[in-house]
Z-matrix of the N, CA and C atoms (Angstrom, degrees):
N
C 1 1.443
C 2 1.523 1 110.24
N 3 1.206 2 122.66 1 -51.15
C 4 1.569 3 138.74 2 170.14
C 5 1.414 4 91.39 3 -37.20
N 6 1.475 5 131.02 4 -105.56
C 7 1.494 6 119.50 5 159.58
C 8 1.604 7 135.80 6 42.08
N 9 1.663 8 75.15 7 -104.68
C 10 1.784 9 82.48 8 166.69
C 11 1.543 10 115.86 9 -62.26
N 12 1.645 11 135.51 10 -36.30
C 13 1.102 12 129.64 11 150.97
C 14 1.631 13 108.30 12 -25.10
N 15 1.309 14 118.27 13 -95.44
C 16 1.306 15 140.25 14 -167.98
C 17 1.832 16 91.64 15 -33.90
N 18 0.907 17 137.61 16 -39.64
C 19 1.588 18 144.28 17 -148.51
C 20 1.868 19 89.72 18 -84.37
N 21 1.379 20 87.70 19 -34.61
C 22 1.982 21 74.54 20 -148.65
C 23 1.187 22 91.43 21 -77.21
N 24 1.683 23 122.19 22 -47.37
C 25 1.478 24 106.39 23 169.28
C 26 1.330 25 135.11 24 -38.93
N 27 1.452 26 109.41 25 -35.14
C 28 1.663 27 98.70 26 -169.47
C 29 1.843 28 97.12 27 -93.02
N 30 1.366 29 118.64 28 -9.25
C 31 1.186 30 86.86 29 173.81
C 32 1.753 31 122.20 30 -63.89
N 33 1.410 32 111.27 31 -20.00
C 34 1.567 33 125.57 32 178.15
C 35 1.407 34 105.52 33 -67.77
N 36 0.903 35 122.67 34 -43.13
C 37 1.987 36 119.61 35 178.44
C 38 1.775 37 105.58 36 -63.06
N 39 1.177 38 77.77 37 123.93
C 40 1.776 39 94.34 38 -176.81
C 41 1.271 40 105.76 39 -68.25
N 42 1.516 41 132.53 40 -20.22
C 43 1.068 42 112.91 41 -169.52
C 44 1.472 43 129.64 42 -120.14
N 45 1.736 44 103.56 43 27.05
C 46 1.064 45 148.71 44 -160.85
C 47 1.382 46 119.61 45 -117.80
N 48 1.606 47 114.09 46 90.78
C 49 1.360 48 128.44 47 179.57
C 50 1.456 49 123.64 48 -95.54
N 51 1.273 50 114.29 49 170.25
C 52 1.516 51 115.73 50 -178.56
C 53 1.596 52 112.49 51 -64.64
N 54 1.160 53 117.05 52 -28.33
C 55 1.633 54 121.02 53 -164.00
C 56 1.781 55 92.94 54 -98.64
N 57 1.469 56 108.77 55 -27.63
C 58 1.948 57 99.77 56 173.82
C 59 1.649 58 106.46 57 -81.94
N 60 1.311 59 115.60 58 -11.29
C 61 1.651 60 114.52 59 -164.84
C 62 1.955 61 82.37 60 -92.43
N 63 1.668 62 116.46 61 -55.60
C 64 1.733 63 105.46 62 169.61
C 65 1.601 64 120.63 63 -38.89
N 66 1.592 65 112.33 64 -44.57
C 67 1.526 66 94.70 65 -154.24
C 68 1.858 67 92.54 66 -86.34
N 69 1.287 68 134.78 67 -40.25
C 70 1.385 69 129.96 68 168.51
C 71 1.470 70 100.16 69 -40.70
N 72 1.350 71 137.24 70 -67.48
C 73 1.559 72 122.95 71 -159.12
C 74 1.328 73 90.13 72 -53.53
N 75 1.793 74 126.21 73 -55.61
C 76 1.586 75 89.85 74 -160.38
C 77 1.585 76 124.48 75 -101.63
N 78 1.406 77 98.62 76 27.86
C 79 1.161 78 119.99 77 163.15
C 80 1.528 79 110.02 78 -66.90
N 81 1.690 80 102.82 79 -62.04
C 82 1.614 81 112.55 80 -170.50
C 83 1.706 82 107.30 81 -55.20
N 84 1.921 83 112.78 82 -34.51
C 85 1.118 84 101.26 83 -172.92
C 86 1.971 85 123.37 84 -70.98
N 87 1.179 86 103.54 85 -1.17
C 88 1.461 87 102.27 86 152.76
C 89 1.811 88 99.02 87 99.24
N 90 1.704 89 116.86 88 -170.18
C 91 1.141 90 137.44 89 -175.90
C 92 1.303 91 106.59 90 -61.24
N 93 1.626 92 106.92 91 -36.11
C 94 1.897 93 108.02 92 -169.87
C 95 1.462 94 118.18 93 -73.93
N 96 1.377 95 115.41 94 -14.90
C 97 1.148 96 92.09 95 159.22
C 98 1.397 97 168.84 96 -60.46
N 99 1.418 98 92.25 97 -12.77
C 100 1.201 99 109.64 98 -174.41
C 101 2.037 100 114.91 99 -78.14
N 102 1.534 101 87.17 100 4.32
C 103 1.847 102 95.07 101 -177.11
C 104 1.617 103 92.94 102 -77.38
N 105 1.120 104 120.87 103 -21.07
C 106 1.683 105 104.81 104 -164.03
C 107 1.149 106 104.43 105 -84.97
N 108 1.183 107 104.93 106 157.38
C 109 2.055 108 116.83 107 -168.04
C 110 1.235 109 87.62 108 -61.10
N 111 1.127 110 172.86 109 67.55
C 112 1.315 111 131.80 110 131.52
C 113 1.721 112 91.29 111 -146.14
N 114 1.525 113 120.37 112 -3.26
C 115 1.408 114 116.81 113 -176.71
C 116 1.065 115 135.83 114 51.34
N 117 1.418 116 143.93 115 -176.56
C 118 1.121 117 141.60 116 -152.53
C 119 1.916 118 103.53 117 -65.56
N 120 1.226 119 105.46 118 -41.66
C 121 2.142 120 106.93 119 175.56
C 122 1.322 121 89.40 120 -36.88
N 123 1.630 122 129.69 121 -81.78
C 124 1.094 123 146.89 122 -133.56
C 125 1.665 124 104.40 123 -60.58
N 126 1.608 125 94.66 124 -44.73
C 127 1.945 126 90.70 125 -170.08
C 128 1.430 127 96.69 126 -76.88
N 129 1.243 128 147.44 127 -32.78
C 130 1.514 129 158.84 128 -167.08
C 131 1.806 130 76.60 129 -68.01
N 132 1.188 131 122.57 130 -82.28
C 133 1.858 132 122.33 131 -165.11
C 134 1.462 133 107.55 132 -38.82
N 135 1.573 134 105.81 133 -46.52
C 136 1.526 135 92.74 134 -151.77
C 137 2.139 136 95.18 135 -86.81
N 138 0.893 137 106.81 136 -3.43
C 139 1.478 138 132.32 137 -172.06
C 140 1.418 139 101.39 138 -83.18
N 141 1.337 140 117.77 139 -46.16
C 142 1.438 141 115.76 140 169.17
C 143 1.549 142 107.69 141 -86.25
N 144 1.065 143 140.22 142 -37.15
C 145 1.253 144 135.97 143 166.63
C 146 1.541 145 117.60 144 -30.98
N 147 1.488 146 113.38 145 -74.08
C 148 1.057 147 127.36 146 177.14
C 149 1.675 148 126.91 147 -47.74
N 150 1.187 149 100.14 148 -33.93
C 151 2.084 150 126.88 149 174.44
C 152 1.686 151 92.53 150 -71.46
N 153 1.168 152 113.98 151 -43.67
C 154 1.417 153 120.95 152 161.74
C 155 1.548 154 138.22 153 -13.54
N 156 1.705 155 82.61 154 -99.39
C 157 1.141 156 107.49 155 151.25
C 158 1.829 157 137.33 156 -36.41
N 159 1.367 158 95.50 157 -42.29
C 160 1.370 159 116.14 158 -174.07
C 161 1.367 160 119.23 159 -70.10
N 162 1.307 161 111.12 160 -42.61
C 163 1.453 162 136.50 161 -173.28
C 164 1.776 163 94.93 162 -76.92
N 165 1.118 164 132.96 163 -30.15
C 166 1.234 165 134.63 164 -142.94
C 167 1.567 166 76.68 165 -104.16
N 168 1.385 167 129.10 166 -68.28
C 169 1.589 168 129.62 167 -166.50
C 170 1.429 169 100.71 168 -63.35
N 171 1.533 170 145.26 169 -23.03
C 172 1.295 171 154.59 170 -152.43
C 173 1.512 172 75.71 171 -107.21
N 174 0.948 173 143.41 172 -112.77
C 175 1.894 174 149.32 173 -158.32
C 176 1.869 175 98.54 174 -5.53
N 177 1.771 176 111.51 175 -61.44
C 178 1.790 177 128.44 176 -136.05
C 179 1.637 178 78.45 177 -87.28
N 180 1.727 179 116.74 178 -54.44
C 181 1.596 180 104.84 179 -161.69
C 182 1.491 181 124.47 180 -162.81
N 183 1.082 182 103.14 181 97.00
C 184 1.750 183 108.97 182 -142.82
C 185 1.531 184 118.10 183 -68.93
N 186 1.837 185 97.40 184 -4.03
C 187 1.607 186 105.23 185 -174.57
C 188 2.031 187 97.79 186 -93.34
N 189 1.265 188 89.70 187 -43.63
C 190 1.931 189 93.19 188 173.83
C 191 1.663 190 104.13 189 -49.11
N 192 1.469 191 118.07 190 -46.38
C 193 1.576 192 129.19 191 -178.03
C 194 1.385 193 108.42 192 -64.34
N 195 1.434 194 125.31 193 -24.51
C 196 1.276 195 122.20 194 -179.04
C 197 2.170 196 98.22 195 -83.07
N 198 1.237 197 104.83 196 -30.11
C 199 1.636 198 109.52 197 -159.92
C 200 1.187 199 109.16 198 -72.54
N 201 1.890 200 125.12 199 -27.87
C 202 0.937 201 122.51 200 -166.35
C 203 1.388 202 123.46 201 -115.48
N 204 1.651 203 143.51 202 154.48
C 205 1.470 204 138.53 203 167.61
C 206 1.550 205 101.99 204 -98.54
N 207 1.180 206 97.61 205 172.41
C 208 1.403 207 110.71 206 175.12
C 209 2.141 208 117.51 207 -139.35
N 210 1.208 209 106.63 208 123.23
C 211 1.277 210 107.93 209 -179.87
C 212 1.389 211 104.52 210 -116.55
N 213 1.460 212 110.30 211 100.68
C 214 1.315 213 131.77 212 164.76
C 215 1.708 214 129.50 213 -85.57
N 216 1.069 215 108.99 214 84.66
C 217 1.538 216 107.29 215 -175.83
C 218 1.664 217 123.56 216 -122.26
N 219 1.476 218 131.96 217 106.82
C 220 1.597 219 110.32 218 -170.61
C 221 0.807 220 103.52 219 83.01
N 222 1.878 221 166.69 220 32.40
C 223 1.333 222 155.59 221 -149.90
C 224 1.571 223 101.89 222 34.13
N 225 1.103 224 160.06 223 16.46
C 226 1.417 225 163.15 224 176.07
C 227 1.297 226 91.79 225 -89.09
N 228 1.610 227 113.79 226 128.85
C 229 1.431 228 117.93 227 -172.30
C 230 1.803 229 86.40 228 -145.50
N 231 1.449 230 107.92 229 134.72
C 232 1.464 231 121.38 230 -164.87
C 233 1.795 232 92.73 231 -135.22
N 234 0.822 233 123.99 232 126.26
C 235 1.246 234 134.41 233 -179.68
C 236 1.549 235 104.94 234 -115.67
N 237 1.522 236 118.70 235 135.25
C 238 1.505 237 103.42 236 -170.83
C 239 1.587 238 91.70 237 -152.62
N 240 1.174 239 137.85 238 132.46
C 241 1.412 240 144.69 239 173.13
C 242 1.834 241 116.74 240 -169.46
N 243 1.257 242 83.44 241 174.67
C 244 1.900 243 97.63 242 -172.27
C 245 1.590 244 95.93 243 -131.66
N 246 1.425 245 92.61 244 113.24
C 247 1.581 246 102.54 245 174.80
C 248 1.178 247 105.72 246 -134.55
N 249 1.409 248 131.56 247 -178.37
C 250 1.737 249 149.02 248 -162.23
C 251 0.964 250 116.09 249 -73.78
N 252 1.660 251 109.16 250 -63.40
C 253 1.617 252 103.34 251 174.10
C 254 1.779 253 100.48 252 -148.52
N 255 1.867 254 83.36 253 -171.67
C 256 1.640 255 79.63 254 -163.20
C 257 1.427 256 115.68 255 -75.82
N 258 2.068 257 129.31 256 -10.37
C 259 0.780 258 113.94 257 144.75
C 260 1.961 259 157.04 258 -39.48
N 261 1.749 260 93.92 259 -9.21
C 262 1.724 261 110.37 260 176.41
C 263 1.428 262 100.78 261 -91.01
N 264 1.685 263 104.23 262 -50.54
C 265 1.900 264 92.90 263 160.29
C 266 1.181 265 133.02 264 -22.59
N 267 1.351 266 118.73 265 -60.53
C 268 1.344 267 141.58 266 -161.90
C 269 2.015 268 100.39 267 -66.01
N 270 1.303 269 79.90 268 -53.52
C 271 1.737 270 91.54 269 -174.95
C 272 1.529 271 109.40 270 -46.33
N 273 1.750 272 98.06 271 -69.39
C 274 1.539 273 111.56 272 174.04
C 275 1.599 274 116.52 273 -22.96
N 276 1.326 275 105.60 274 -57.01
C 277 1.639 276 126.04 275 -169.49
C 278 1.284 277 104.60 276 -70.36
N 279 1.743 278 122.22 277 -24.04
C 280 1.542 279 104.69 278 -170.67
C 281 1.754 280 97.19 279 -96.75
N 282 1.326 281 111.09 280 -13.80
C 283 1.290 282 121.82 281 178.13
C 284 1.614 283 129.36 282 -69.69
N 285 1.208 284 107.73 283 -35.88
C 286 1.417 285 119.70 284 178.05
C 287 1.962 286 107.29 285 -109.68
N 288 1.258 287 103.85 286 1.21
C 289 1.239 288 87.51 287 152.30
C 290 1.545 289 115.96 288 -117.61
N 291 0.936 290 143.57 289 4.47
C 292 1.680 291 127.21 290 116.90
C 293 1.415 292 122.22 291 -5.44
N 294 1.416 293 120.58 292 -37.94
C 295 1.279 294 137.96 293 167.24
C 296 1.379 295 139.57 294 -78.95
N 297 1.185 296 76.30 295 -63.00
C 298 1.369 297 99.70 296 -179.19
C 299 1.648 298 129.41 297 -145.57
N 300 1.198 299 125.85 298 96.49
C 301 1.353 300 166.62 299 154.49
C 302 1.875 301 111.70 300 -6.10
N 303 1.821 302 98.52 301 -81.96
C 304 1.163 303 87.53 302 173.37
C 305 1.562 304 123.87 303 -137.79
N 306 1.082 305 146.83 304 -168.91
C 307 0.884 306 164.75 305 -176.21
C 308 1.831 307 95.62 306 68.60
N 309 1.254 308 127.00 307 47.74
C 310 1.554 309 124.31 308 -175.07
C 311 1.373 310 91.12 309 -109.55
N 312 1.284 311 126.63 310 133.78
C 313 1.585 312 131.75 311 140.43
C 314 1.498 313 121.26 312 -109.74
N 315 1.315 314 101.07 313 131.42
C 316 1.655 315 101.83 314 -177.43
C 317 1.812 316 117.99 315 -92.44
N 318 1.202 317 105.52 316 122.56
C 319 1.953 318 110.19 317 178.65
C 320 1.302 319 96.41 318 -105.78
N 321 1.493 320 127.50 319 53.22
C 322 1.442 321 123.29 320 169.78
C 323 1.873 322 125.70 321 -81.10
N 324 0.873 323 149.21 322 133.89
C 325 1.495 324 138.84 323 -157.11
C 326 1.767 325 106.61 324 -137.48
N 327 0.980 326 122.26 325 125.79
C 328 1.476 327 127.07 326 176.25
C 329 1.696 328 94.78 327 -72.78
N 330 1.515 329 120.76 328 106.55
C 331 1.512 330 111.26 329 165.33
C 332 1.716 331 75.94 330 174.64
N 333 1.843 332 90.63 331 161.99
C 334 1.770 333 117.60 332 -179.31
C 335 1.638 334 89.32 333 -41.47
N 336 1.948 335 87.83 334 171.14
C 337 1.665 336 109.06 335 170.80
C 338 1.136 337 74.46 336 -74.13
N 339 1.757 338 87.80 337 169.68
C 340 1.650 339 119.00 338 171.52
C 341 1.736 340 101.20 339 -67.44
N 342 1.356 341 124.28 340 152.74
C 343 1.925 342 121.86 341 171.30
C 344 1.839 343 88.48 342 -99.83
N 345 1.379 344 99.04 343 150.73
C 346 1.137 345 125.53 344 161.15
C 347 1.594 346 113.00 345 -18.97
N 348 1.200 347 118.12 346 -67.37
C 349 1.666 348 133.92 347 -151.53
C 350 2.110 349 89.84 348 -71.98
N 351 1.471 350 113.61 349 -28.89
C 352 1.781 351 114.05 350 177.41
C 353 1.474 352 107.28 351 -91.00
N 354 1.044 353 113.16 352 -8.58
C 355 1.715 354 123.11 353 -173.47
C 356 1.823 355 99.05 354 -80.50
N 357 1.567 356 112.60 355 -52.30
C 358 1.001 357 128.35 356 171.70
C 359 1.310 358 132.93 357 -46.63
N 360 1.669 359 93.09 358 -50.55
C 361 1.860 360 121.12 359 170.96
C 362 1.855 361 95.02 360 -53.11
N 363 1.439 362 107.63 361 -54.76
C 364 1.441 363 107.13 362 -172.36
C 365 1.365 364 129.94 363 -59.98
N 366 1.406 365 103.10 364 -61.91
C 367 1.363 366 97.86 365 166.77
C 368 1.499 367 117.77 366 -71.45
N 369 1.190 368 132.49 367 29.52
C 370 1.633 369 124.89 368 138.20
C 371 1.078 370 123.76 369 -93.80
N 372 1.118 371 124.14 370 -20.59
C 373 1.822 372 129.30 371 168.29
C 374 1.451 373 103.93 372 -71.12
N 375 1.182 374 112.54 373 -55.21
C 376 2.008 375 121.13 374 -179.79
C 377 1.767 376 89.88 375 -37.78
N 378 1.314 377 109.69 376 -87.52
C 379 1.288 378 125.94 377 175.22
C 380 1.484 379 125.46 378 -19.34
N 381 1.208 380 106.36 379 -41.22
C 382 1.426 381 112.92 380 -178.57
C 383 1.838 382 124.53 381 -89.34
N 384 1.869 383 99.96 382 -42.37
C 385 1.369 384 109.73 383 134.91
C 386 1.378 385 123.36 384 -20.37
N 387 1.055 386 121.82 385 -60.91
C 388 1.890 387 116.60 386 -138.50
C 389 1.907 388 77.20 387 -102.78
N 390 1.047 389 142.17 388 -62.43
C 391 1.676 390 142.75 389 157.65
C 392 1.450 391 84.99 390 -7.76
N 393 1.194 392 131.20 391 -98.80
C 394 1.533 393 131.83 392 -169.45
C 395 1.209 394 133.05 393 -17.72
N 396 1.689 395 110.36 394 -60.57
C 397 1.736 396 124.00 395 156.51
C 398 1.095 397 121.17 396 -62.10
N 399 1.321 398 126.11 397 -43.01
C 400 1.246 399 115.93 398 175.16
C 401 1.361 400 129.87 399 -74.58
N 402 1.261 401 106.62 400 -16.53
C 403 1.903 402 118.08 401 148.16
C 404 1.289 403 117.72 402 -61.51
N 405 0.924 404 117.30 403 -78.09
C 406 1.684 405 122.78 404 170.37
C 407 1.435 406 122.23 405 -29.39
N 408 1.582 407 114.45 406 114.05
C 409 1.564 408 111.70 407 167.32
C 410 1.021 409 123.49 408 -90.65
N 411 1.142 410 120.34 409 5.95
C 412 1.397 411 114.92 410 148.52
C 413 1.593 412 146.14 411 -75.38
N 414 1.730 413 90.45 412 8.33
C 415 1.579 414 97.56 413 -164.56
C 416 1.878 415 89.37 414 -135.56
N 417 1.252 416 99.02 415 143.07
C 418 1.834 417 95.06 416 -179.33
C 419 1.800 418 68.50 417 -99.08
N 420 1.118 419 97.66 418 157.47
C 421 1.627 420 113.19 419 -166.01
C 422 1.353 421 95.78 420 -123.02
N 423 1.764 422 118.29 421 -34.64
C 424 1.605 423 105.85 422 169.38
C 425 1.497 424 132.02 423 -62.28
N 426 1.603 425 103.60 424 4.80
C 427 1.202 426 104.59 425 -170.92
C 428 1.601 427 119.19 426 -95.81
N 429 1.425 428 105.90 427 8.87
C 430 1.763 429 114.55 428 -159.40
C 431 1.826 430 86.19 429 -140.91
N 432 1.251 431 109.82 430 152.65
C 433 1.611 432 143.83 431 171.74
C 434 1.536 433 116.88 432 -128.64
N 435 1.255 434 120.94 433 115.25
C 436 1.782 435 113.81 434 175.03
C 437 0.908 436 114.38 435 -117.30
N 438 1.236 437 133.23 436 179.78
C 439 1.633 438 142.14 437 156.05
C 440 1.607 439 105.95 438 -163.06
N 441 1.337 440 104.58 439 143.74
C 442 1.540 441 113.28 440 -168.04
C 443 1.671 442 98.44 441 -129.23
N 444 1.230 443 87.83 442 126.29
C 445 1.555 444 97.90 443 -167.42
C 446 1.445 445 88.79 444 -125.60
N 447 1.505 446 124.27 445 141.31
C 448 1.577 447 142.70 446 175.94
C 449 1.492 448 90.57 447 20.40
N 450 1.565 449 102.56 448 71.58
C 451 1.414 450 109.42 449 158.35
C 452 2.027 451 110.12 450 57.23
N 453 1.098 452 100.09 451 12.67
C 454 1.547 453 84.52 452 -179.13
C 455 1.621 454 93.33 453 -124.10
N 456 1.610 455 112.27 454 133.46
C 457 1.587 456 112.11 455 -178.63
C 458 1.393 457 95.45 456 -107.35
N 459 1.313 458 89.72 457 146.20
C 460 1.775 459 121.80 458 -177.86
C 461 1.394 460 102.87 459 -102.39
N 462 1.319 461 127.91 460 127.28
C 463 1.526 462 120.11 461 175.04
C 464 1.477 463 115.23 462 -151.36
N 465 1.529 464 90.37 463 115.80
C 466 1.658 465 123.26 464 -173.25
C 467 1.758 466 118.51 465 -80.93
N 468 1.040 467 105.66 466 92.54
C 469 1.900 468 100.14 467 160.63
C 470 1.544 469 140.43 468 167.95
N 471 1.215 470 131.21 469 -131.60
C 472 1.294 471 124.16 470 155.37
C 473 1.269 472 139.41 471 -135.32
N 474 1.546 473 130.91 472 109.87
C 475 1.451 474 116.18 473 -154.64
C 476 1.712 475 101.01 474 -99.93
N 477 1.120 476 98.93 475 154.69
C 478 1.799 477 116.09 476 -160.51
C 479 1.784 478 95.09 477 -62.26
N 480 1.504 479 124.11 478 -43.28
C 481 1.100 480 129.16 479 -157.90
C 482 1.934 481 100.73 480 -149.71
N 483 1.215 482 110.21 481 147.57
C 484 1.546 483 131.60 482 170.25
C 485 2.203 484 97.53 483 -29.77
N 486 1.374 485 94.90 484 -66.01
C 487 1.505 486 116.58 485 -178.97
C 488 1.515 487 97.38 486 -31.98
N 489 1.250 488 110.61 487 -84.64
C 490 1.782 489 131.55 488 -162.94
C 491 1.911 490 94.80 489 -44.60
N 492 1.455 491 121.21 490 -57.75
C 493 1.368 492 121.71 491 -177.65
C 494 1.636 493 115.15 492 -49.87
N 495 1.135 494 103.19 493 -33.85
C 496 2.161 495 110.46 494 -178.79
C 497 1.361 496 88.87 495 -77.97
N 498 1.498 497 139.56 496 -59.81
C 499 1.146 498 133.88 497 -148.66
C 500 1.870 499 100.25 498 -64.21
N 501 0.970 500 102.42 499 -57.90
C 502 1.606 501 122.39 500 170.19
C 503 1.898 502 113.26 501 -34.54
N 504 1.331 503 108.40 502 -55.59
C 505 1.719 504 105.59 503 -177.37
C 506 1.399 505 93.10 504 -104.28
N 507 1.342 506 124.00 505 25.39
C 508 1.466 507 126.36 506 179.87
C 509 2.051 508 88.52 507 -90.37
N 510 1.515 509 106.87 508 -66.76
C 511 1.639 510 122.78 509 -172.90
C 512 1.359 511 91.52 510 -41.65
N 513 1.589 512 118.80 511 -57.65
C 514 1.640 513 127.07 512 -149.77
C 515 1.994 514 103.11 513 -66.18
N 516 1.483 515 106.57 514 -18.81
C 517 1.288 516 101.17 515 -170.34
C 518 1.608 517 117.02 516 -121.67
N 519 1.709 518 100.91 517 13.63
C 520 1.394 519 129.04 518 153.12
C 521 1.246 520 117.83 519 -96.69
N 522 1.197 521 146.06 520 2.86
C 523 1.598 522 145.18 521 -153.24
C 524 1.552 523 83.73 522 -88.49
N 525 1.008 524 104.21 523 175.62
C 526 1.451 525 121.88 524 179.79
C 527 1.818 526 105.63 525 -114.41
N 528 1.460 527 106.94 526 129.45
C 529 1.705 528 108.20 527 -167.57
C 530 1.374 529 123.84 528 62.83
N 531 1.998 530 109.43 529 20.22
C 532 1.238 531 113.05 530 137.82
C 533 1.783 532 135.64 531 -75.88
N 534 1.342 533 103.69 532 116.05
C 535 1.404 534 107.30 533 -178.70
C 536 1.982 535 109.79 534 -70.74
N 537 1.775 536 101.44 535 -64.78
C 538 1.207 537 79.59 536 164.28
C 539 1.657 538 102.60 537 -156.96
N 540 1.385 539 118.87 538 -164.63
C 541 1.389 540 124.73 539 -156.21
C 542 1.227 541 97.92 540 -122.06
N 543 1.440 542 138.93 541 109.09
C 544 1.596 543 137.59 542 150.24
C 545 1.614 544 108.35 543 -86.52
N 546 1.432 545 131.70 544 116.58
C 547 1.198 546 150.72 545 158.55
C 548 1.230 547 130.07 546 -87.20
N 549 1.512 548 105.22 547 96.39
C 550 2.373 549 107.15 548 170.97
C 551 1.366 550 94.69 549 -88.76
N 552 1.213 551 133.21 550 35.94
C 553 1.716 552 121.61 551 177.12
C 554 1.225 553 80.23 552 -97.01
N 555 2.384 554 80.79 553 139.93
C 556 1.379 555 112.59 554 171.40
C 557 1.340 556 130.93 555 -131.19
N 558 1.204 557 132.60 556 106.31
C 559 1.585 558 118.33 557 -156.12
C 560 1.817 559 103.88 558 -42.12
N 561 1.630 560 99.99 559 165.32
C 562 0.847 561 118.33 560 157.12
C 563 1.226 562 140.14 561 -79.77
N 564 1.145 563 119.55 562 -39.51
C 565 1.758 564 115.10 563 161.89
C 566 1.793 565 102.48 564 -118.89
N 567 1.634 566 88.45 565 112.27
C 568 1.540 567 89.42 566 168.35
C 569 1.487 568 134.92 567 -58.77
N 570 1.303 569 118.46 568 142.23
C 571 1.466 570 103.41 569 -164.23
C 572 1.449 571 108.76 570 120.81
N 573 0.864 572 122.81 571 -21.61
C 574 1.647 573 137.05 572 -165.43
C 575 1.500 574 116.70 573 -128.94
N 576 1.716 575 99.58 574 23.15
C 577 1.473 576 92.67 575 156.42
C 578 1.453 577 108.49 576 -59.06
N 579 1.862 578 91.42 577 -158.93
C 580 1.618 579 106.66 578 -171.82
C 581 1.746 580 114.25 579 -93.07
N 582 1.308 581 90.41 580 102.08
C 583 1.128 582 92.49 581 177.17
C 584 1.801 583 147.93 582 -62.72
């Protein structure tokens, strides 16, 4: 929510572009970035991607822009929201692919916004998730993005090895007041699934 806050303002500053709104986010995100597989290019890409996207659903329809999140990780773009009917689907989908083409999956659902008191439920699982990886040395934790919407976590990225990816939707499907686990994790060197 902060985000789209932060978004709508700078789309009003004149002197405030998509590639200055990328290099500040991964500016703000600091020295650590550079641990995630794809390094500072990657968070700057997927950083402009997402400002992208945003600007593009913020311009066409600002109530669809309010309905939906976005999990941008690796060029992996996960779109996930609760809108009215399946005509806002449709919209969403013709909207962000203006943008963006492929690697998009849509988690869109015909049902109410989320209320406050499930927003809460959610972002404590998100929260508690990412606490987990980022403890764990076995998991580069910069390499994954989630969001848990009515108890169901969405999880965006790339794990180094088969191992690191189980361990990863292993936490996400131990949390407590997880309903269920949707996974776009993709190994890193193909070939090395589980054998």
């Amino acid at each position: 929510m902060l985000n789209k806050i932060l978004l709508s303002s700078l789309l009003f500053c004149t002197a405030c572009d998509p590639v200055t709104i990328a290099l500040g986010s991964a500016a703000a995100a600091g020295t650590v970035t550079v641990r995630d597989k794809e390094g500072i290019t990657g968070e700057i890409s997927d950083a402009y991607l997402r400002k992208k996207i945003e600007a593009k659903l913020f311009s066409k329809d600002t109530d669809l822009f309010d309905r939906v999140e976005l999990i941008v990780k690796h060029g992996i773009v996960v779109v996930i929201g609760s809108v009215d009917d399946e005509s806002q689907i449709e919209r969403i989908k013709e909207i962000v692919g203006k943008v963006q083409k492929d690697k998009v999956y849509f988690e869109l659902h015909v049902q109410p916004a989320t209320d406050a008191k499930t927003f809460a439920v959610d972002a404590g699982i998100t929260s508690r998730i990412n606490a987990f990886l980022r403890a764990d040395g076995n998991v580069s934790s910069l390499n994954y993005e989630l969001s848990t919407v009515r108890g169901v976590v969405y999880i965006c990225g790339t794990a180094m090895t088969p191992y690191e990816r189980d361990v990863v939707l292993n936490y996400a499907r131990t949390t407590s007041e997880v309903e269920k686990v949707v996974s776009y994790i993709v190994i890193d060197k193909p070939g090395e699934e589980d054998n």
